[in-house]
C-alpha positions in Angstrom: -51.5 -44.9 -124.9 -50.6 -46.7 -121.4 -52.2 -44.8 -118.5 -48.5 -42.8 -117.9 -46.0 -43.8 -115.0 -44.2 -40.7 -114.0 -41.6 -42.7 -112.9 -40.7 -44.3 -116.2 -41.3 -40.7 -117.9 -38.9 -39.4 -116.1 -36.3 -42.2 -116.4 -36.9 -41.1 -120.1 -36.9 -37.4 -120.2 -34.1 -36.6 -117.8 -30.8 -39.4 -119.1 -32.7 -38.9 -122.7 -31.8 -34.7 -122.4 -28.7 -35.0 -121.2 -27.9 -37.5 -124.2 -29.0 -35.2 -126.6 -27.0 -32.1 -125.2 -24.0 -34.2 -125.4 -24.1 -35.3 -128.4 -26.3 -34.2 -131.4 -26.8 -30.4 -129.5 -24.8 -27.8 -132.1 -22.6 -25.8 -130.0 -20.4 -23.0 -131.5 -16.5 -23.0 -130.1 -14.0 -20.6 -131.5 -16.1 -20.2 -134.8 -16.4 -24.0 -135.2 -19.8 -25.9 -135.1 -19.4 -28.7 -132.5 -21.0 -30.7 -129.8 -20.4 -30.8 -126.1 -18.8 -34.4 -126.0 -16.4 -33.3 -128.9 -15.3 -30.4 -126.4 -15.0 -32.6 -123.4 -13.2 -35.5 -125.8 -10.6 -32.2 -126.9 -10.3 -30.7 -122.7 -9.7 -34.3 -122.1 -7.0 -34.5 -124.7 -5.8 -31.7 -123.4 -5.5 -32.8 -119.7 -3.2 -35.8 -121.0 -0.9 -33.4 -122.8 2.6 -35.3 -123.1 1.5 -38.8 -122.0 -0.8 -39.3 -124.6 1.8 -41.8 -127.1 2.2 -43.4 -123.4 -1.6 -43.7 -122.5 -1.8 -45.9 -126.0 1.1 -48.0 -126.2 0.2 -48.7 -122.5 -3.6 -49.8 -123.4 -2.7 -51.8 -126.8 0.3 -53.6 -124.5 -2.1 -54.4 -122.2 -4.6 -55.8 -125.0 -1.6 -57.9 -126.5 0.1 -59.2 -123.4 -3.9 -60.8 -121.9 -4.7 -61.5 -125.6 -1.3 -63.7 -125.5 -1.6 -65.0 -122.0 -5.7 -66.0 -122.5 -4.7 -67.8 -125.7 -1.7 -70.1 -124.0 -2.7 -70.7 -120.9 -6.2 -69.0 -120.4 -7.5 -66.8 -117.6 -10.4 -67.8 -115.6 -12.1 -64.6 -115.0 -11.8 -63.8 -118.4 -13.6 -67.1 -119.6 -16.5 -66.5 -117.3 -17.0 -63.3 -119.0 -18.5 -63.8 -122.3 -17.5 -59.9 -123.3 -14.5 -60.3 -122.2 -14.0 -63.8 -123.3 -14.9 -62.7 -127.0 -12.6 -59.6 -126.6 -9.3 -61.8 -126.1 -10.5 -65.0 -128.0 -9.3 -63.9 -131.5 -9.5 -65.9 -134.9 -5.8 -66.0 -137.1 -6.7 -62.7 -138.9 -7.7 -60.5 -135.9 -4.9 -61.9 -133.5 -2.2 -61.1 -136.5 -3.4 -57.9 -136.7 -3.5 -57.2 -132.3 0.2 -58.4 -132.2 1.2 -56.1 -135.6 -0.4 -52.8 -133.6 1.5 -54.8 -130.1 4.7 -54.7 -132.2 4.4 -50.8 -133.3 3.3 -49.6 -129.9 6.3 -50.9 -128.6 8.1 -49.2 -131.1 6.8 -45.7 -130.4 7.3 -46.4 -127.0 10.9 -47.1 -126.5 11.7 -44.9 -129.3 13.2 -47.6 -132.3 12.4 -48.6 -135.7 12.5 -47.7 -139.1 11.7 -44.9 -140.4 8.7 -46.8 -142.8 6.7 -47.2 -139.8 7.5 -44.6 -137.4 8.0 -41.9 -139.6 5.7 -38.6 -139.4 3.9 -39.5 -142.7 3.0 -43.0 -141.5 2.9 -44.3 -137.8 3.6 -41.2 -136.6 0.5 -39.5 -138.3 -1.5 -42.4 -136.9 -0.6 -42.3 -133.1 0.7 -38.5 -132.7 -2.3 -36.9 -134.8 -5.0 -39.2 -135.1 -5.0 -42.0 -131.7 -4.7 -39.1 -129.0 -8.3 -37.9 -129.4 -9.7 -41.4 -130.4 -8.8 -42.5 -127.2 -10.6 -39.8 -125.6 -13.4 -40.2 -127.6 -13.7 -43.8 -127.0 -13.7 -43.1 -122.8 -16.5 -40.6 -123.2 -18.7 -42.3 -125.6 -18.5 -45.7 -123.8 -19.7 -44.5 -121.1 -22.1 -41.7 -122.4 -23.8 -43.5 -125.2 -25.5 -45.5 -123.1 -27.8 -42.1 -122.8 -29.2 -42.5 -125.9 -29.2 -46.2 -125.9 -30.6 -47.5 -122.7 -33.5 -44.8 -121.8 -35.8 -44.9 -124.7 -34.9 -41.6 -127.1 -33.7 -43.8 -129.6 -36.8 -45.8 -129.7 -39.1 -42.7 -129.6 -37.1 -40.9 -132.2 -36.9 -44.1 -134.5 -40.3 -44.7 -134.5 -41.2 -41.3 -135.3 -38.5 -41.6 -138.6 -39.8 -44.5 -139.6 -41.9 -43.3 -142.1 -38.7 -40.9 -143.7 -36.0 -43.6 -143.3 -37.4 -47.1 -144.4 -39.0 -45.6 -147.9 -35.9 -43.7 -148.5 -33.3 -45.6 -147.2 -35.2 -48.7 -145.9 -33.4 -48.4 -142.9 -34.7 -47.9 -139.7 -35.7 -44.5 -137.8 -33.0 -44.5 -135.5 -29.9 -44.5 -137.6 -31.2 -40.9 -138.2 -29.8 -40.5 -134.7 -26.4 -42.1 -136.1 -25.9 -39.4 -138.9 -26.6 -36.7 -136.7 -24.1 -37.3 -134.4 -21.3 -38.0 -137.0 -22.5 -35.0 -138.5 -22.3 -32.9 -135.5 -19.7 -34.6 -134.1 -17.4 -37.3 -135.4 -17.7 -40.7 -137.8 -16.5 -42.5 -134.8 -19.2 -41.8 -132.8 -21.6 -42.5 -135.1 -19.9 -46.6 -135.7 -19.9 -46.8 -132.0 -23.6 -46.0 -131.8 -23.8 -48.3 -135.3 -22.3 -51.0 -133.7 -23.8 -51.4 -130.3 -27.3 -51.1 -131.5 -26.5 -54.0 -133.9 -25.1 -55.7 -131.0 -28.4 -55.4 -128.9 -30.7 -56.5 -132.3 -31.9 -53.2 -133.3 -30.2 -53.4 -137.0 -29.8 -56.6 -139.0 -26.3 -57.0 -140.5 -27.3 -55.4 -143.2 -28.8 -52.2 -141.9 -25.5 -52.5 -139.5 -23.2 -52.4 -142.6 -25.1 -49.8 -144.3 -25.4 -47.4 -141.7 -21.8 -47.7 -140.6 -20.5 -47.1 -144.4 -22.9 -44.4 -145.9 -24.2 -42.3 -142.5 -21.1 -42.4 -140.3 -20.8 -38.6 -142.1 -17.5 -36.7 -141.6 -18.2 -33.5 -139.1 -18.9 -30.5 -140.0 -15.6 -29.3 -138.2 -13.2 -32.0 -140.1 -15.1 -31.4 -143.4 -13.6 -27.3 -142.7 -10.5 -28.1 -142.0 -10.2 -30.4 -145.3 -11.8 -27.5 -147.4 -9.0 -24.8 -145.6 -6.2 -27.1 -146.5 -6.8 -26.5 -150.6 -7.4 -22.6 -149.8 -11.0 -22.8 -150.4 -12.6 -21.9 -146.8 -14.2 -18.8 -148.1 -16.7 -21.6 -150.4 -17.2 -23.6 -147.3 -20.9 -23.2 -147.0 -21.4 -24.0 -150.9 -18.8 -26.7 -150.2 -20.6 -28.5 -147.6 -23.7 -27.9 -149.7 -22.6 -30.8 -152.3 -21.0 -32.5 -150.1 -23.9 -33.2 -148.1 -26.6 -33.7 -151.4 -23.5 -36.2 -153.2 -23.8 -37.6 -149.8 -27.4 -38.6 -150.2 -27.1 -39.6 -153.6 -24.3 -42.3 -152.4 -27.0 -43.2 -149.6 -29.7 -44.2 -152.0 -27.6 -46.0 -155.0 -24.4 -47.7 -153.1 -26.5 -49.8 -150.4 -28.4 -51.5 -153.9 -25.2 -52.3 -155.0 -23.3 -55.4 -154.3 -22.0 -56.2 -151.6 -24.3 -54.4 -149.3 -27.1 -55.4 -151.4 -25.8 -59.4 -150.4 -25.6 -58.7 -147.1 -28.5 -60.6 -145.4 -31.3 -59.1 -142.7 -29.9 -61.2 -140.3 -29.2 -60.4 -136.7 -26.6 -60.4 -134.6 -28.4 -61.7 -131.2 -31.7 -64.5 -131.6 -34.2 -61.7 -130.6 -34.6 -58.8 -133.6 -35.8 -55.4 -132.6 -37.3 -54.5 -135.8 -39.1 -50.6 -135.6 -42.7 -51.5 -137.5 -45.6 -48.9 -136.3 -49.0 -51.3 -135.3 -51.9 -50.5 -137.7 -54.2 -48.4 -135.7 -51.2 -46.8 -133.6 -49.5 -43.2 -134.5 -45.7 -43.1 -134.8 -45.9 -40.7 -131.8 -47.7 -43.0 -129.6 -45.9 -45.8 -130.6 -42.6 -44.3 -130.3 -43.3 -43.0 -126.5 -44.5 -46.9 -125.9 -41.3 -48.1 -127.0 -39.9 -45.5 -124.8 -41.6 -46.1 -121.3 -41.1 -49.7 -121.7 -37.3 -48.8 -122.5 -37.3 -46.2 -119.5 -39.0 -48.8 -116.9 -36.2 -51.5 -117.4 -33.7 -49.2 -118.1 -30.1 -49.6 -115.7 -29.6 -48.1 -112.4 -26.4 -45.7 -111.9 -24.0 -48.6 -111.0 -25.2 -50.8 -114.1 -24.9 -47.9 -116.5 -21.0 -47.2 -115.3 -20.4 -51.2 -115.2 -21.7 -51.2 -118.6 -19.8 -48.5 -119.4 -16.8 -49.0 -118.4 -17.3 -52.4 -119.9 -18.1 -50.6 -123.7 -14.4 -48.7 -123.0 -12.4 -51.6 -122.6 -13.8 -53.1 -125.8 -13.3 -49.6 -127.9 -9.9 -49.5 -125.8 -8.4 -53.1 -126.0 -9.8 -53.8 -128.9 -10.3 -51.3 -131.6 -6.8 -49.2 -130.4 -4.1 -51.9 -131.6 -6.4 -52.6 -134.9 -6.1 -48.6 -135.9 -2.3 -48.7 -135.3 -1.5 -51.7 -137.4 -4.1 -51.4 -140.0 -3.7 -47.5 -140.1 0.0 -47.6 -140.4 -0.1 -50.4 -143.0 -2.1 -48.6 -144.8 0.0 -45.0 -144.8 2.9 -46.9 -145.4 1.6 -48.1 -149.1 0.4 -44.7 -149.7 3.8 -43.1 -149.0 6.3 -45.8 -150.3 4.6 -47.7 -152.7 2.8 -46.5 -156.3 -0.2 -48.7 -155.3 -2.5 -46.0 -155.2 -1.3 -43.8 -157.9 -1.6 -47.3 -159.8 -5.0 -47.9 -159.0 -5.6 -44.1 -159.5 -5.0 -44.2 -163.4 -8.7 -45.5 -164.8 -9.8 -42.6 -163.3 -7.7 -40.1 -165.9 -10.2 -40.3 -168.5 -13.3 -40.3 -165.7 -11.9 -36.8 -165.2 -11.3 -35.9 -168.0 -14.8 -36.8 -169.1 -16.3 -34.8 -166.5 -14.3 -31.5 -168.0 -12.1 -31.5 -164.5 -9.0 -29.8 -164.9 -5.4 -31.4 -163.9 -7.0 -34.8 -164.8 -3.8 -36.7 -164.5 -2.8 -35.5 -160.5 -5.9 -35.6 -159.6 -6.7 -38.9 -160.5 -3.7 -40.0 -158.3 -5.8 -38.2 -155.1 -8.7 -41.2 -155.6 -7.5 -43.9 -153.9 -4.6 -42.8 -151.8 -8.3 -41.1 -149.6 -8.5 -44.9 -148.9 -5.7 -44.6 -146.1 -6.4 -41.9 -145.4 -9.4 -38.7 -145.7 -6.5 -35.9 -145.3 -4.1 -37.1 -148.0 -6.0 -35.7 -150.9 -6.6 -32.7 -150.0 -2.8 -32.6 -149.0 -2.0 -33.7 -152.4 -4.0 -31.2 -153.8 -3.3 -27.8 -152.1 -0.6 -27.6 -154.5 -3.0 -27.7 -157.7 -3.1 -24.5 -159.4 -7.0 -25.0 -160.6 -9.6 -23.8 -158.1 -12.1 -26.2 -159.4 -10.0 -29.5 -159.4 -9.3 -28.5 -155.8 -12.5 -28.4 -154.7 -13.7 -31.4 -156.5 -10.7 -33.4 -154.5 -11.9 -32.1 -151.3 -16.0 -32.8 -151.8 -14.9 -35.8 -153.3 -12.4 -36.9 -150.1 -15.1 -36.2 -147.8 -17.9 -38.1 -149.4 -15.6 -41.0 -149.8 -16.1 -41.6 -146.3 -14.2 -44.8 -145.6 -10.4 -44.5 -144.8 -8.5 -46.9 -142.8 -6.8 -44.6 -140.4 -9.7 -44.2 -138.7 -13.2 -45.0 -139.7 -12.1 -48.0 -141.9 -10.0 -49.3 -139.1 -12.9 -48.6 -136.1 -15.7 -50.6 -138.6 -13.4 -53.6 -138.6 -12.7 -53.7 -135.0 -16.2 -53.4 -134.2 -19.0 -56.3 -134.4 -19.9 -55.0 -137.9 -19.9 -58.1 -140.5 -17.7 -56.5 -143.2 -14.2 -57.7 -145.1 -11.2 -55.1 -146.0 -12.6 -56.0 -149.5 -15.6 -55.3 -149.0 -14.8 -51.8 -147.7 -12.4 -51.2 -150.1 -15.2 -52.1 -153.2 -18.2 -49.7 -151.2 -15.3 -47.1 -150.9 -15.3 -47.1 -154.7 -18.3 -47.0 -155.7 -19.1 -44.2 -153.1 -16.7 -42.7 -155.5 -17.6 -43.1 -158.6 -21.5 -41.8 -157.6 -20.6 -38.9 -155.7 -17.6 -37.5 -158.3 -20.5 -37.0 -161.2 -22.4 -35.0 -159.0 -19.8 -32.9 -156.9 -18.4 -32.4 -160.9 -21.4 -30.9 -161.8 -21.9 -28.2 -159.5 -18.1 -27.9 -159.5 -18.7 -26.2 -163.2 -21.5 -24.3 -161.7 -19.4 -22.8 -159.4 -16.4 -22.0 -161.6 
């Protein structure tokens, strides 16, 4: 080990603590299991009150208004800022999709429209229930994640996971760190964390891809609230149980399955940071290496609020307006359209198979989690078997991708992956995890 520089220890320890209070420490508020940036993201909330449809349709105006002006006649600070310049510069696809979620806002914010997108069951779920703390979140992890990032605990701890995460998983160590934090916290924090250590060339697009669709695991505190609304909380801890084991199951099988087994080990930036312990060298040592060499070019206070600030206005300007449009598109086919009950009716027999009662409604609960994690669950409350309830719920969880949130932040991010492509890993995440959640289903009932 390199003769130790107090300095750079302590550039480590102290920013590297405070990280890990913040956001993978278990804290327990009101009877929930949370962590400390979850509380501050819900005071903040809080503090906004009112003005929160206001603070949104103000930030995704702002993204569409300089996206349109940077595209037609271009503004010069903008293209001397490669962030920024990337931010506003948008292909067909993505610029459709800012001025669809520029289009809403202004609907929600001058009160007209119709009903399809501003109702409660579809815009209106997206910006009243779901935005408000998103936006929080999004302030306090852009400038807060740069704790874990920047000082070396994610190098230490990823070299010391290693050895668990690339035989299992072949992953890297660190995207441990990514689960917990989902876990603990929310799936949004954990693509944020996905996506900027992609950006920086510590995963390859397909670790990136990966990581973002099989650990980015729905809290502890949402997976509660899912297993309340069918009138099951009293089996939570049995609940969570399978949940978390068909969880693991998905995390082995799906990433060998096409597509993420056709995404290539390419990186995002020319210089890779692959985690590979030096023969001769113990994961410890090696990991606290990687960390003083983190910790001695680590930023000062005004870079790390620069940079900050910096990760805000991309989460902000452009990952807000992509949640509205996509997330509302996407209610509004669940509520008006029998697309998903459509695409819901293979899986009669699959349940049926696996001895599940109410095969036929509960099949229609499948797809319609693709817009959204809740709507199962809300579907299902009204079942009268105990069992098929609880199977929609495990199974709604485990699912994991819905594109009023999670599905919505992953394509707004730098990750490399399609709608398709989400849609196809969404399914097969289903069609692994169902089997198992079935199983102990019948052991339970």
């Amino acid at each position: 080990m390199k003769t130790l520089n107090s300095k750079n220890f302590f550039r480590f320890l102290i920013p590297s603590l405070i990280g890990v209070i913040l956001f993978v420490t278990p804290i327990n508020q009101n009877g929930n299991l949370t962590i400390p940036i979850a509380v501050l993201a819900n005071a903040l909330l809080d503090f906004m009150g009112d003005y929160s449809t206001l603070v949104i349709c103000t930030l995704i105006i702002i993204s569409a208004v300089t996206t349109l002006v940077h595209k037609f006649v271009g503004i010069g600070f903008i293209k001397n800022n490669p962030k920024l310049d990337n931010l506003f510069t948008l292909t067909p696809f993505w610029f459709a999709v800012r001025m669809t979620g520029f289009v809403f806002a202004l609907m929600f914010l001058f009160g007209f429209g119709p009903e399809i997108i501003v109702g409660g069951a579809t815009g209106g779920t997206v910006i009243y229930d779901l935005m408000p703390i998103l936006v929080c979140v999004f302030l306090l992890a852009g400038l807060l994640l740069s704790l874990l990032l920047n000082y070396g605990l994610l190098d230490f701890f990823g070299a010391l996971l290693i050895k668990l995460m690339r035989p299992v998983f072949n992953l890297p160590g660190r995207s441990a760190l990514d689960c917990v934090a989902s876990w603990l916290g929310d799936g949004s924090i954990g693509v944020l964390l996905t996506s900027k250590q992609y950006e920086e060339g510590f995963y390859s697009k397909r670790e990136a891809t990966v990581i973002a669709t099989t650990f980015s695991a729905v809290s502890i505190t949402f997976s509660l609230v899912v297993i309340s609304e069918v009138g099951l909380e009293n089996m939570f801890l049995p609940f969570y149980g399978v949940v978390s084991l068909a969880g693991i199951v998905a995390a082995i099988i799906v990433p060998k399955l096409p597509p993420l087994s056709k995404v290539p080990d390419t990186y995002y930036t020319e210089k890779s940071h692959r985690e590979d312990i030096p023969e001769g060298t113990s994961a410890f040592r090696y990991g606290f290496d990687l960390a003083m060499k983190k910790a001695e070019n680590a930023p000062g206070i005004k870079e790390f609020f620069t940079e900050g600030m910096e990760n805000v206005m991309e989460m902000w300007f452009g990952t807000l307006p992509v949640i509205l449009a996509m997330g509302t598109i996407a209610l509004i086919i669940a509520e008006y359209t029998p697309v998903f009950k459509i695409l819901g009716m293979p899986f009669i027999p699959v349940y049926q198979l696996l001895g599940i009662p109410e095969a036929a409604a509960a099949s229609q609960t499948v797809i319609v989690g693709f817009a959204d994690m809740f709507l199962p669950s809300v579907i299902a409350s009204g079942f009268e078997s105990a069992m098929t309830r609880f199977v929609v719920a495990a199974t709604s969880v485990t699912q994991l991708i819905y594109m009023s949130e999670i599905g919505s932040i992953i394509m707004g991010s730098k990750i490399p992956v399609s709608l398709k492509d989400l849609f196809i890993i969404y399914l097969e995440r289903t069609i692994v995890t169902l089997p198992v959640i079935a199983l102990f289903a019948h052991m339970l009932f």
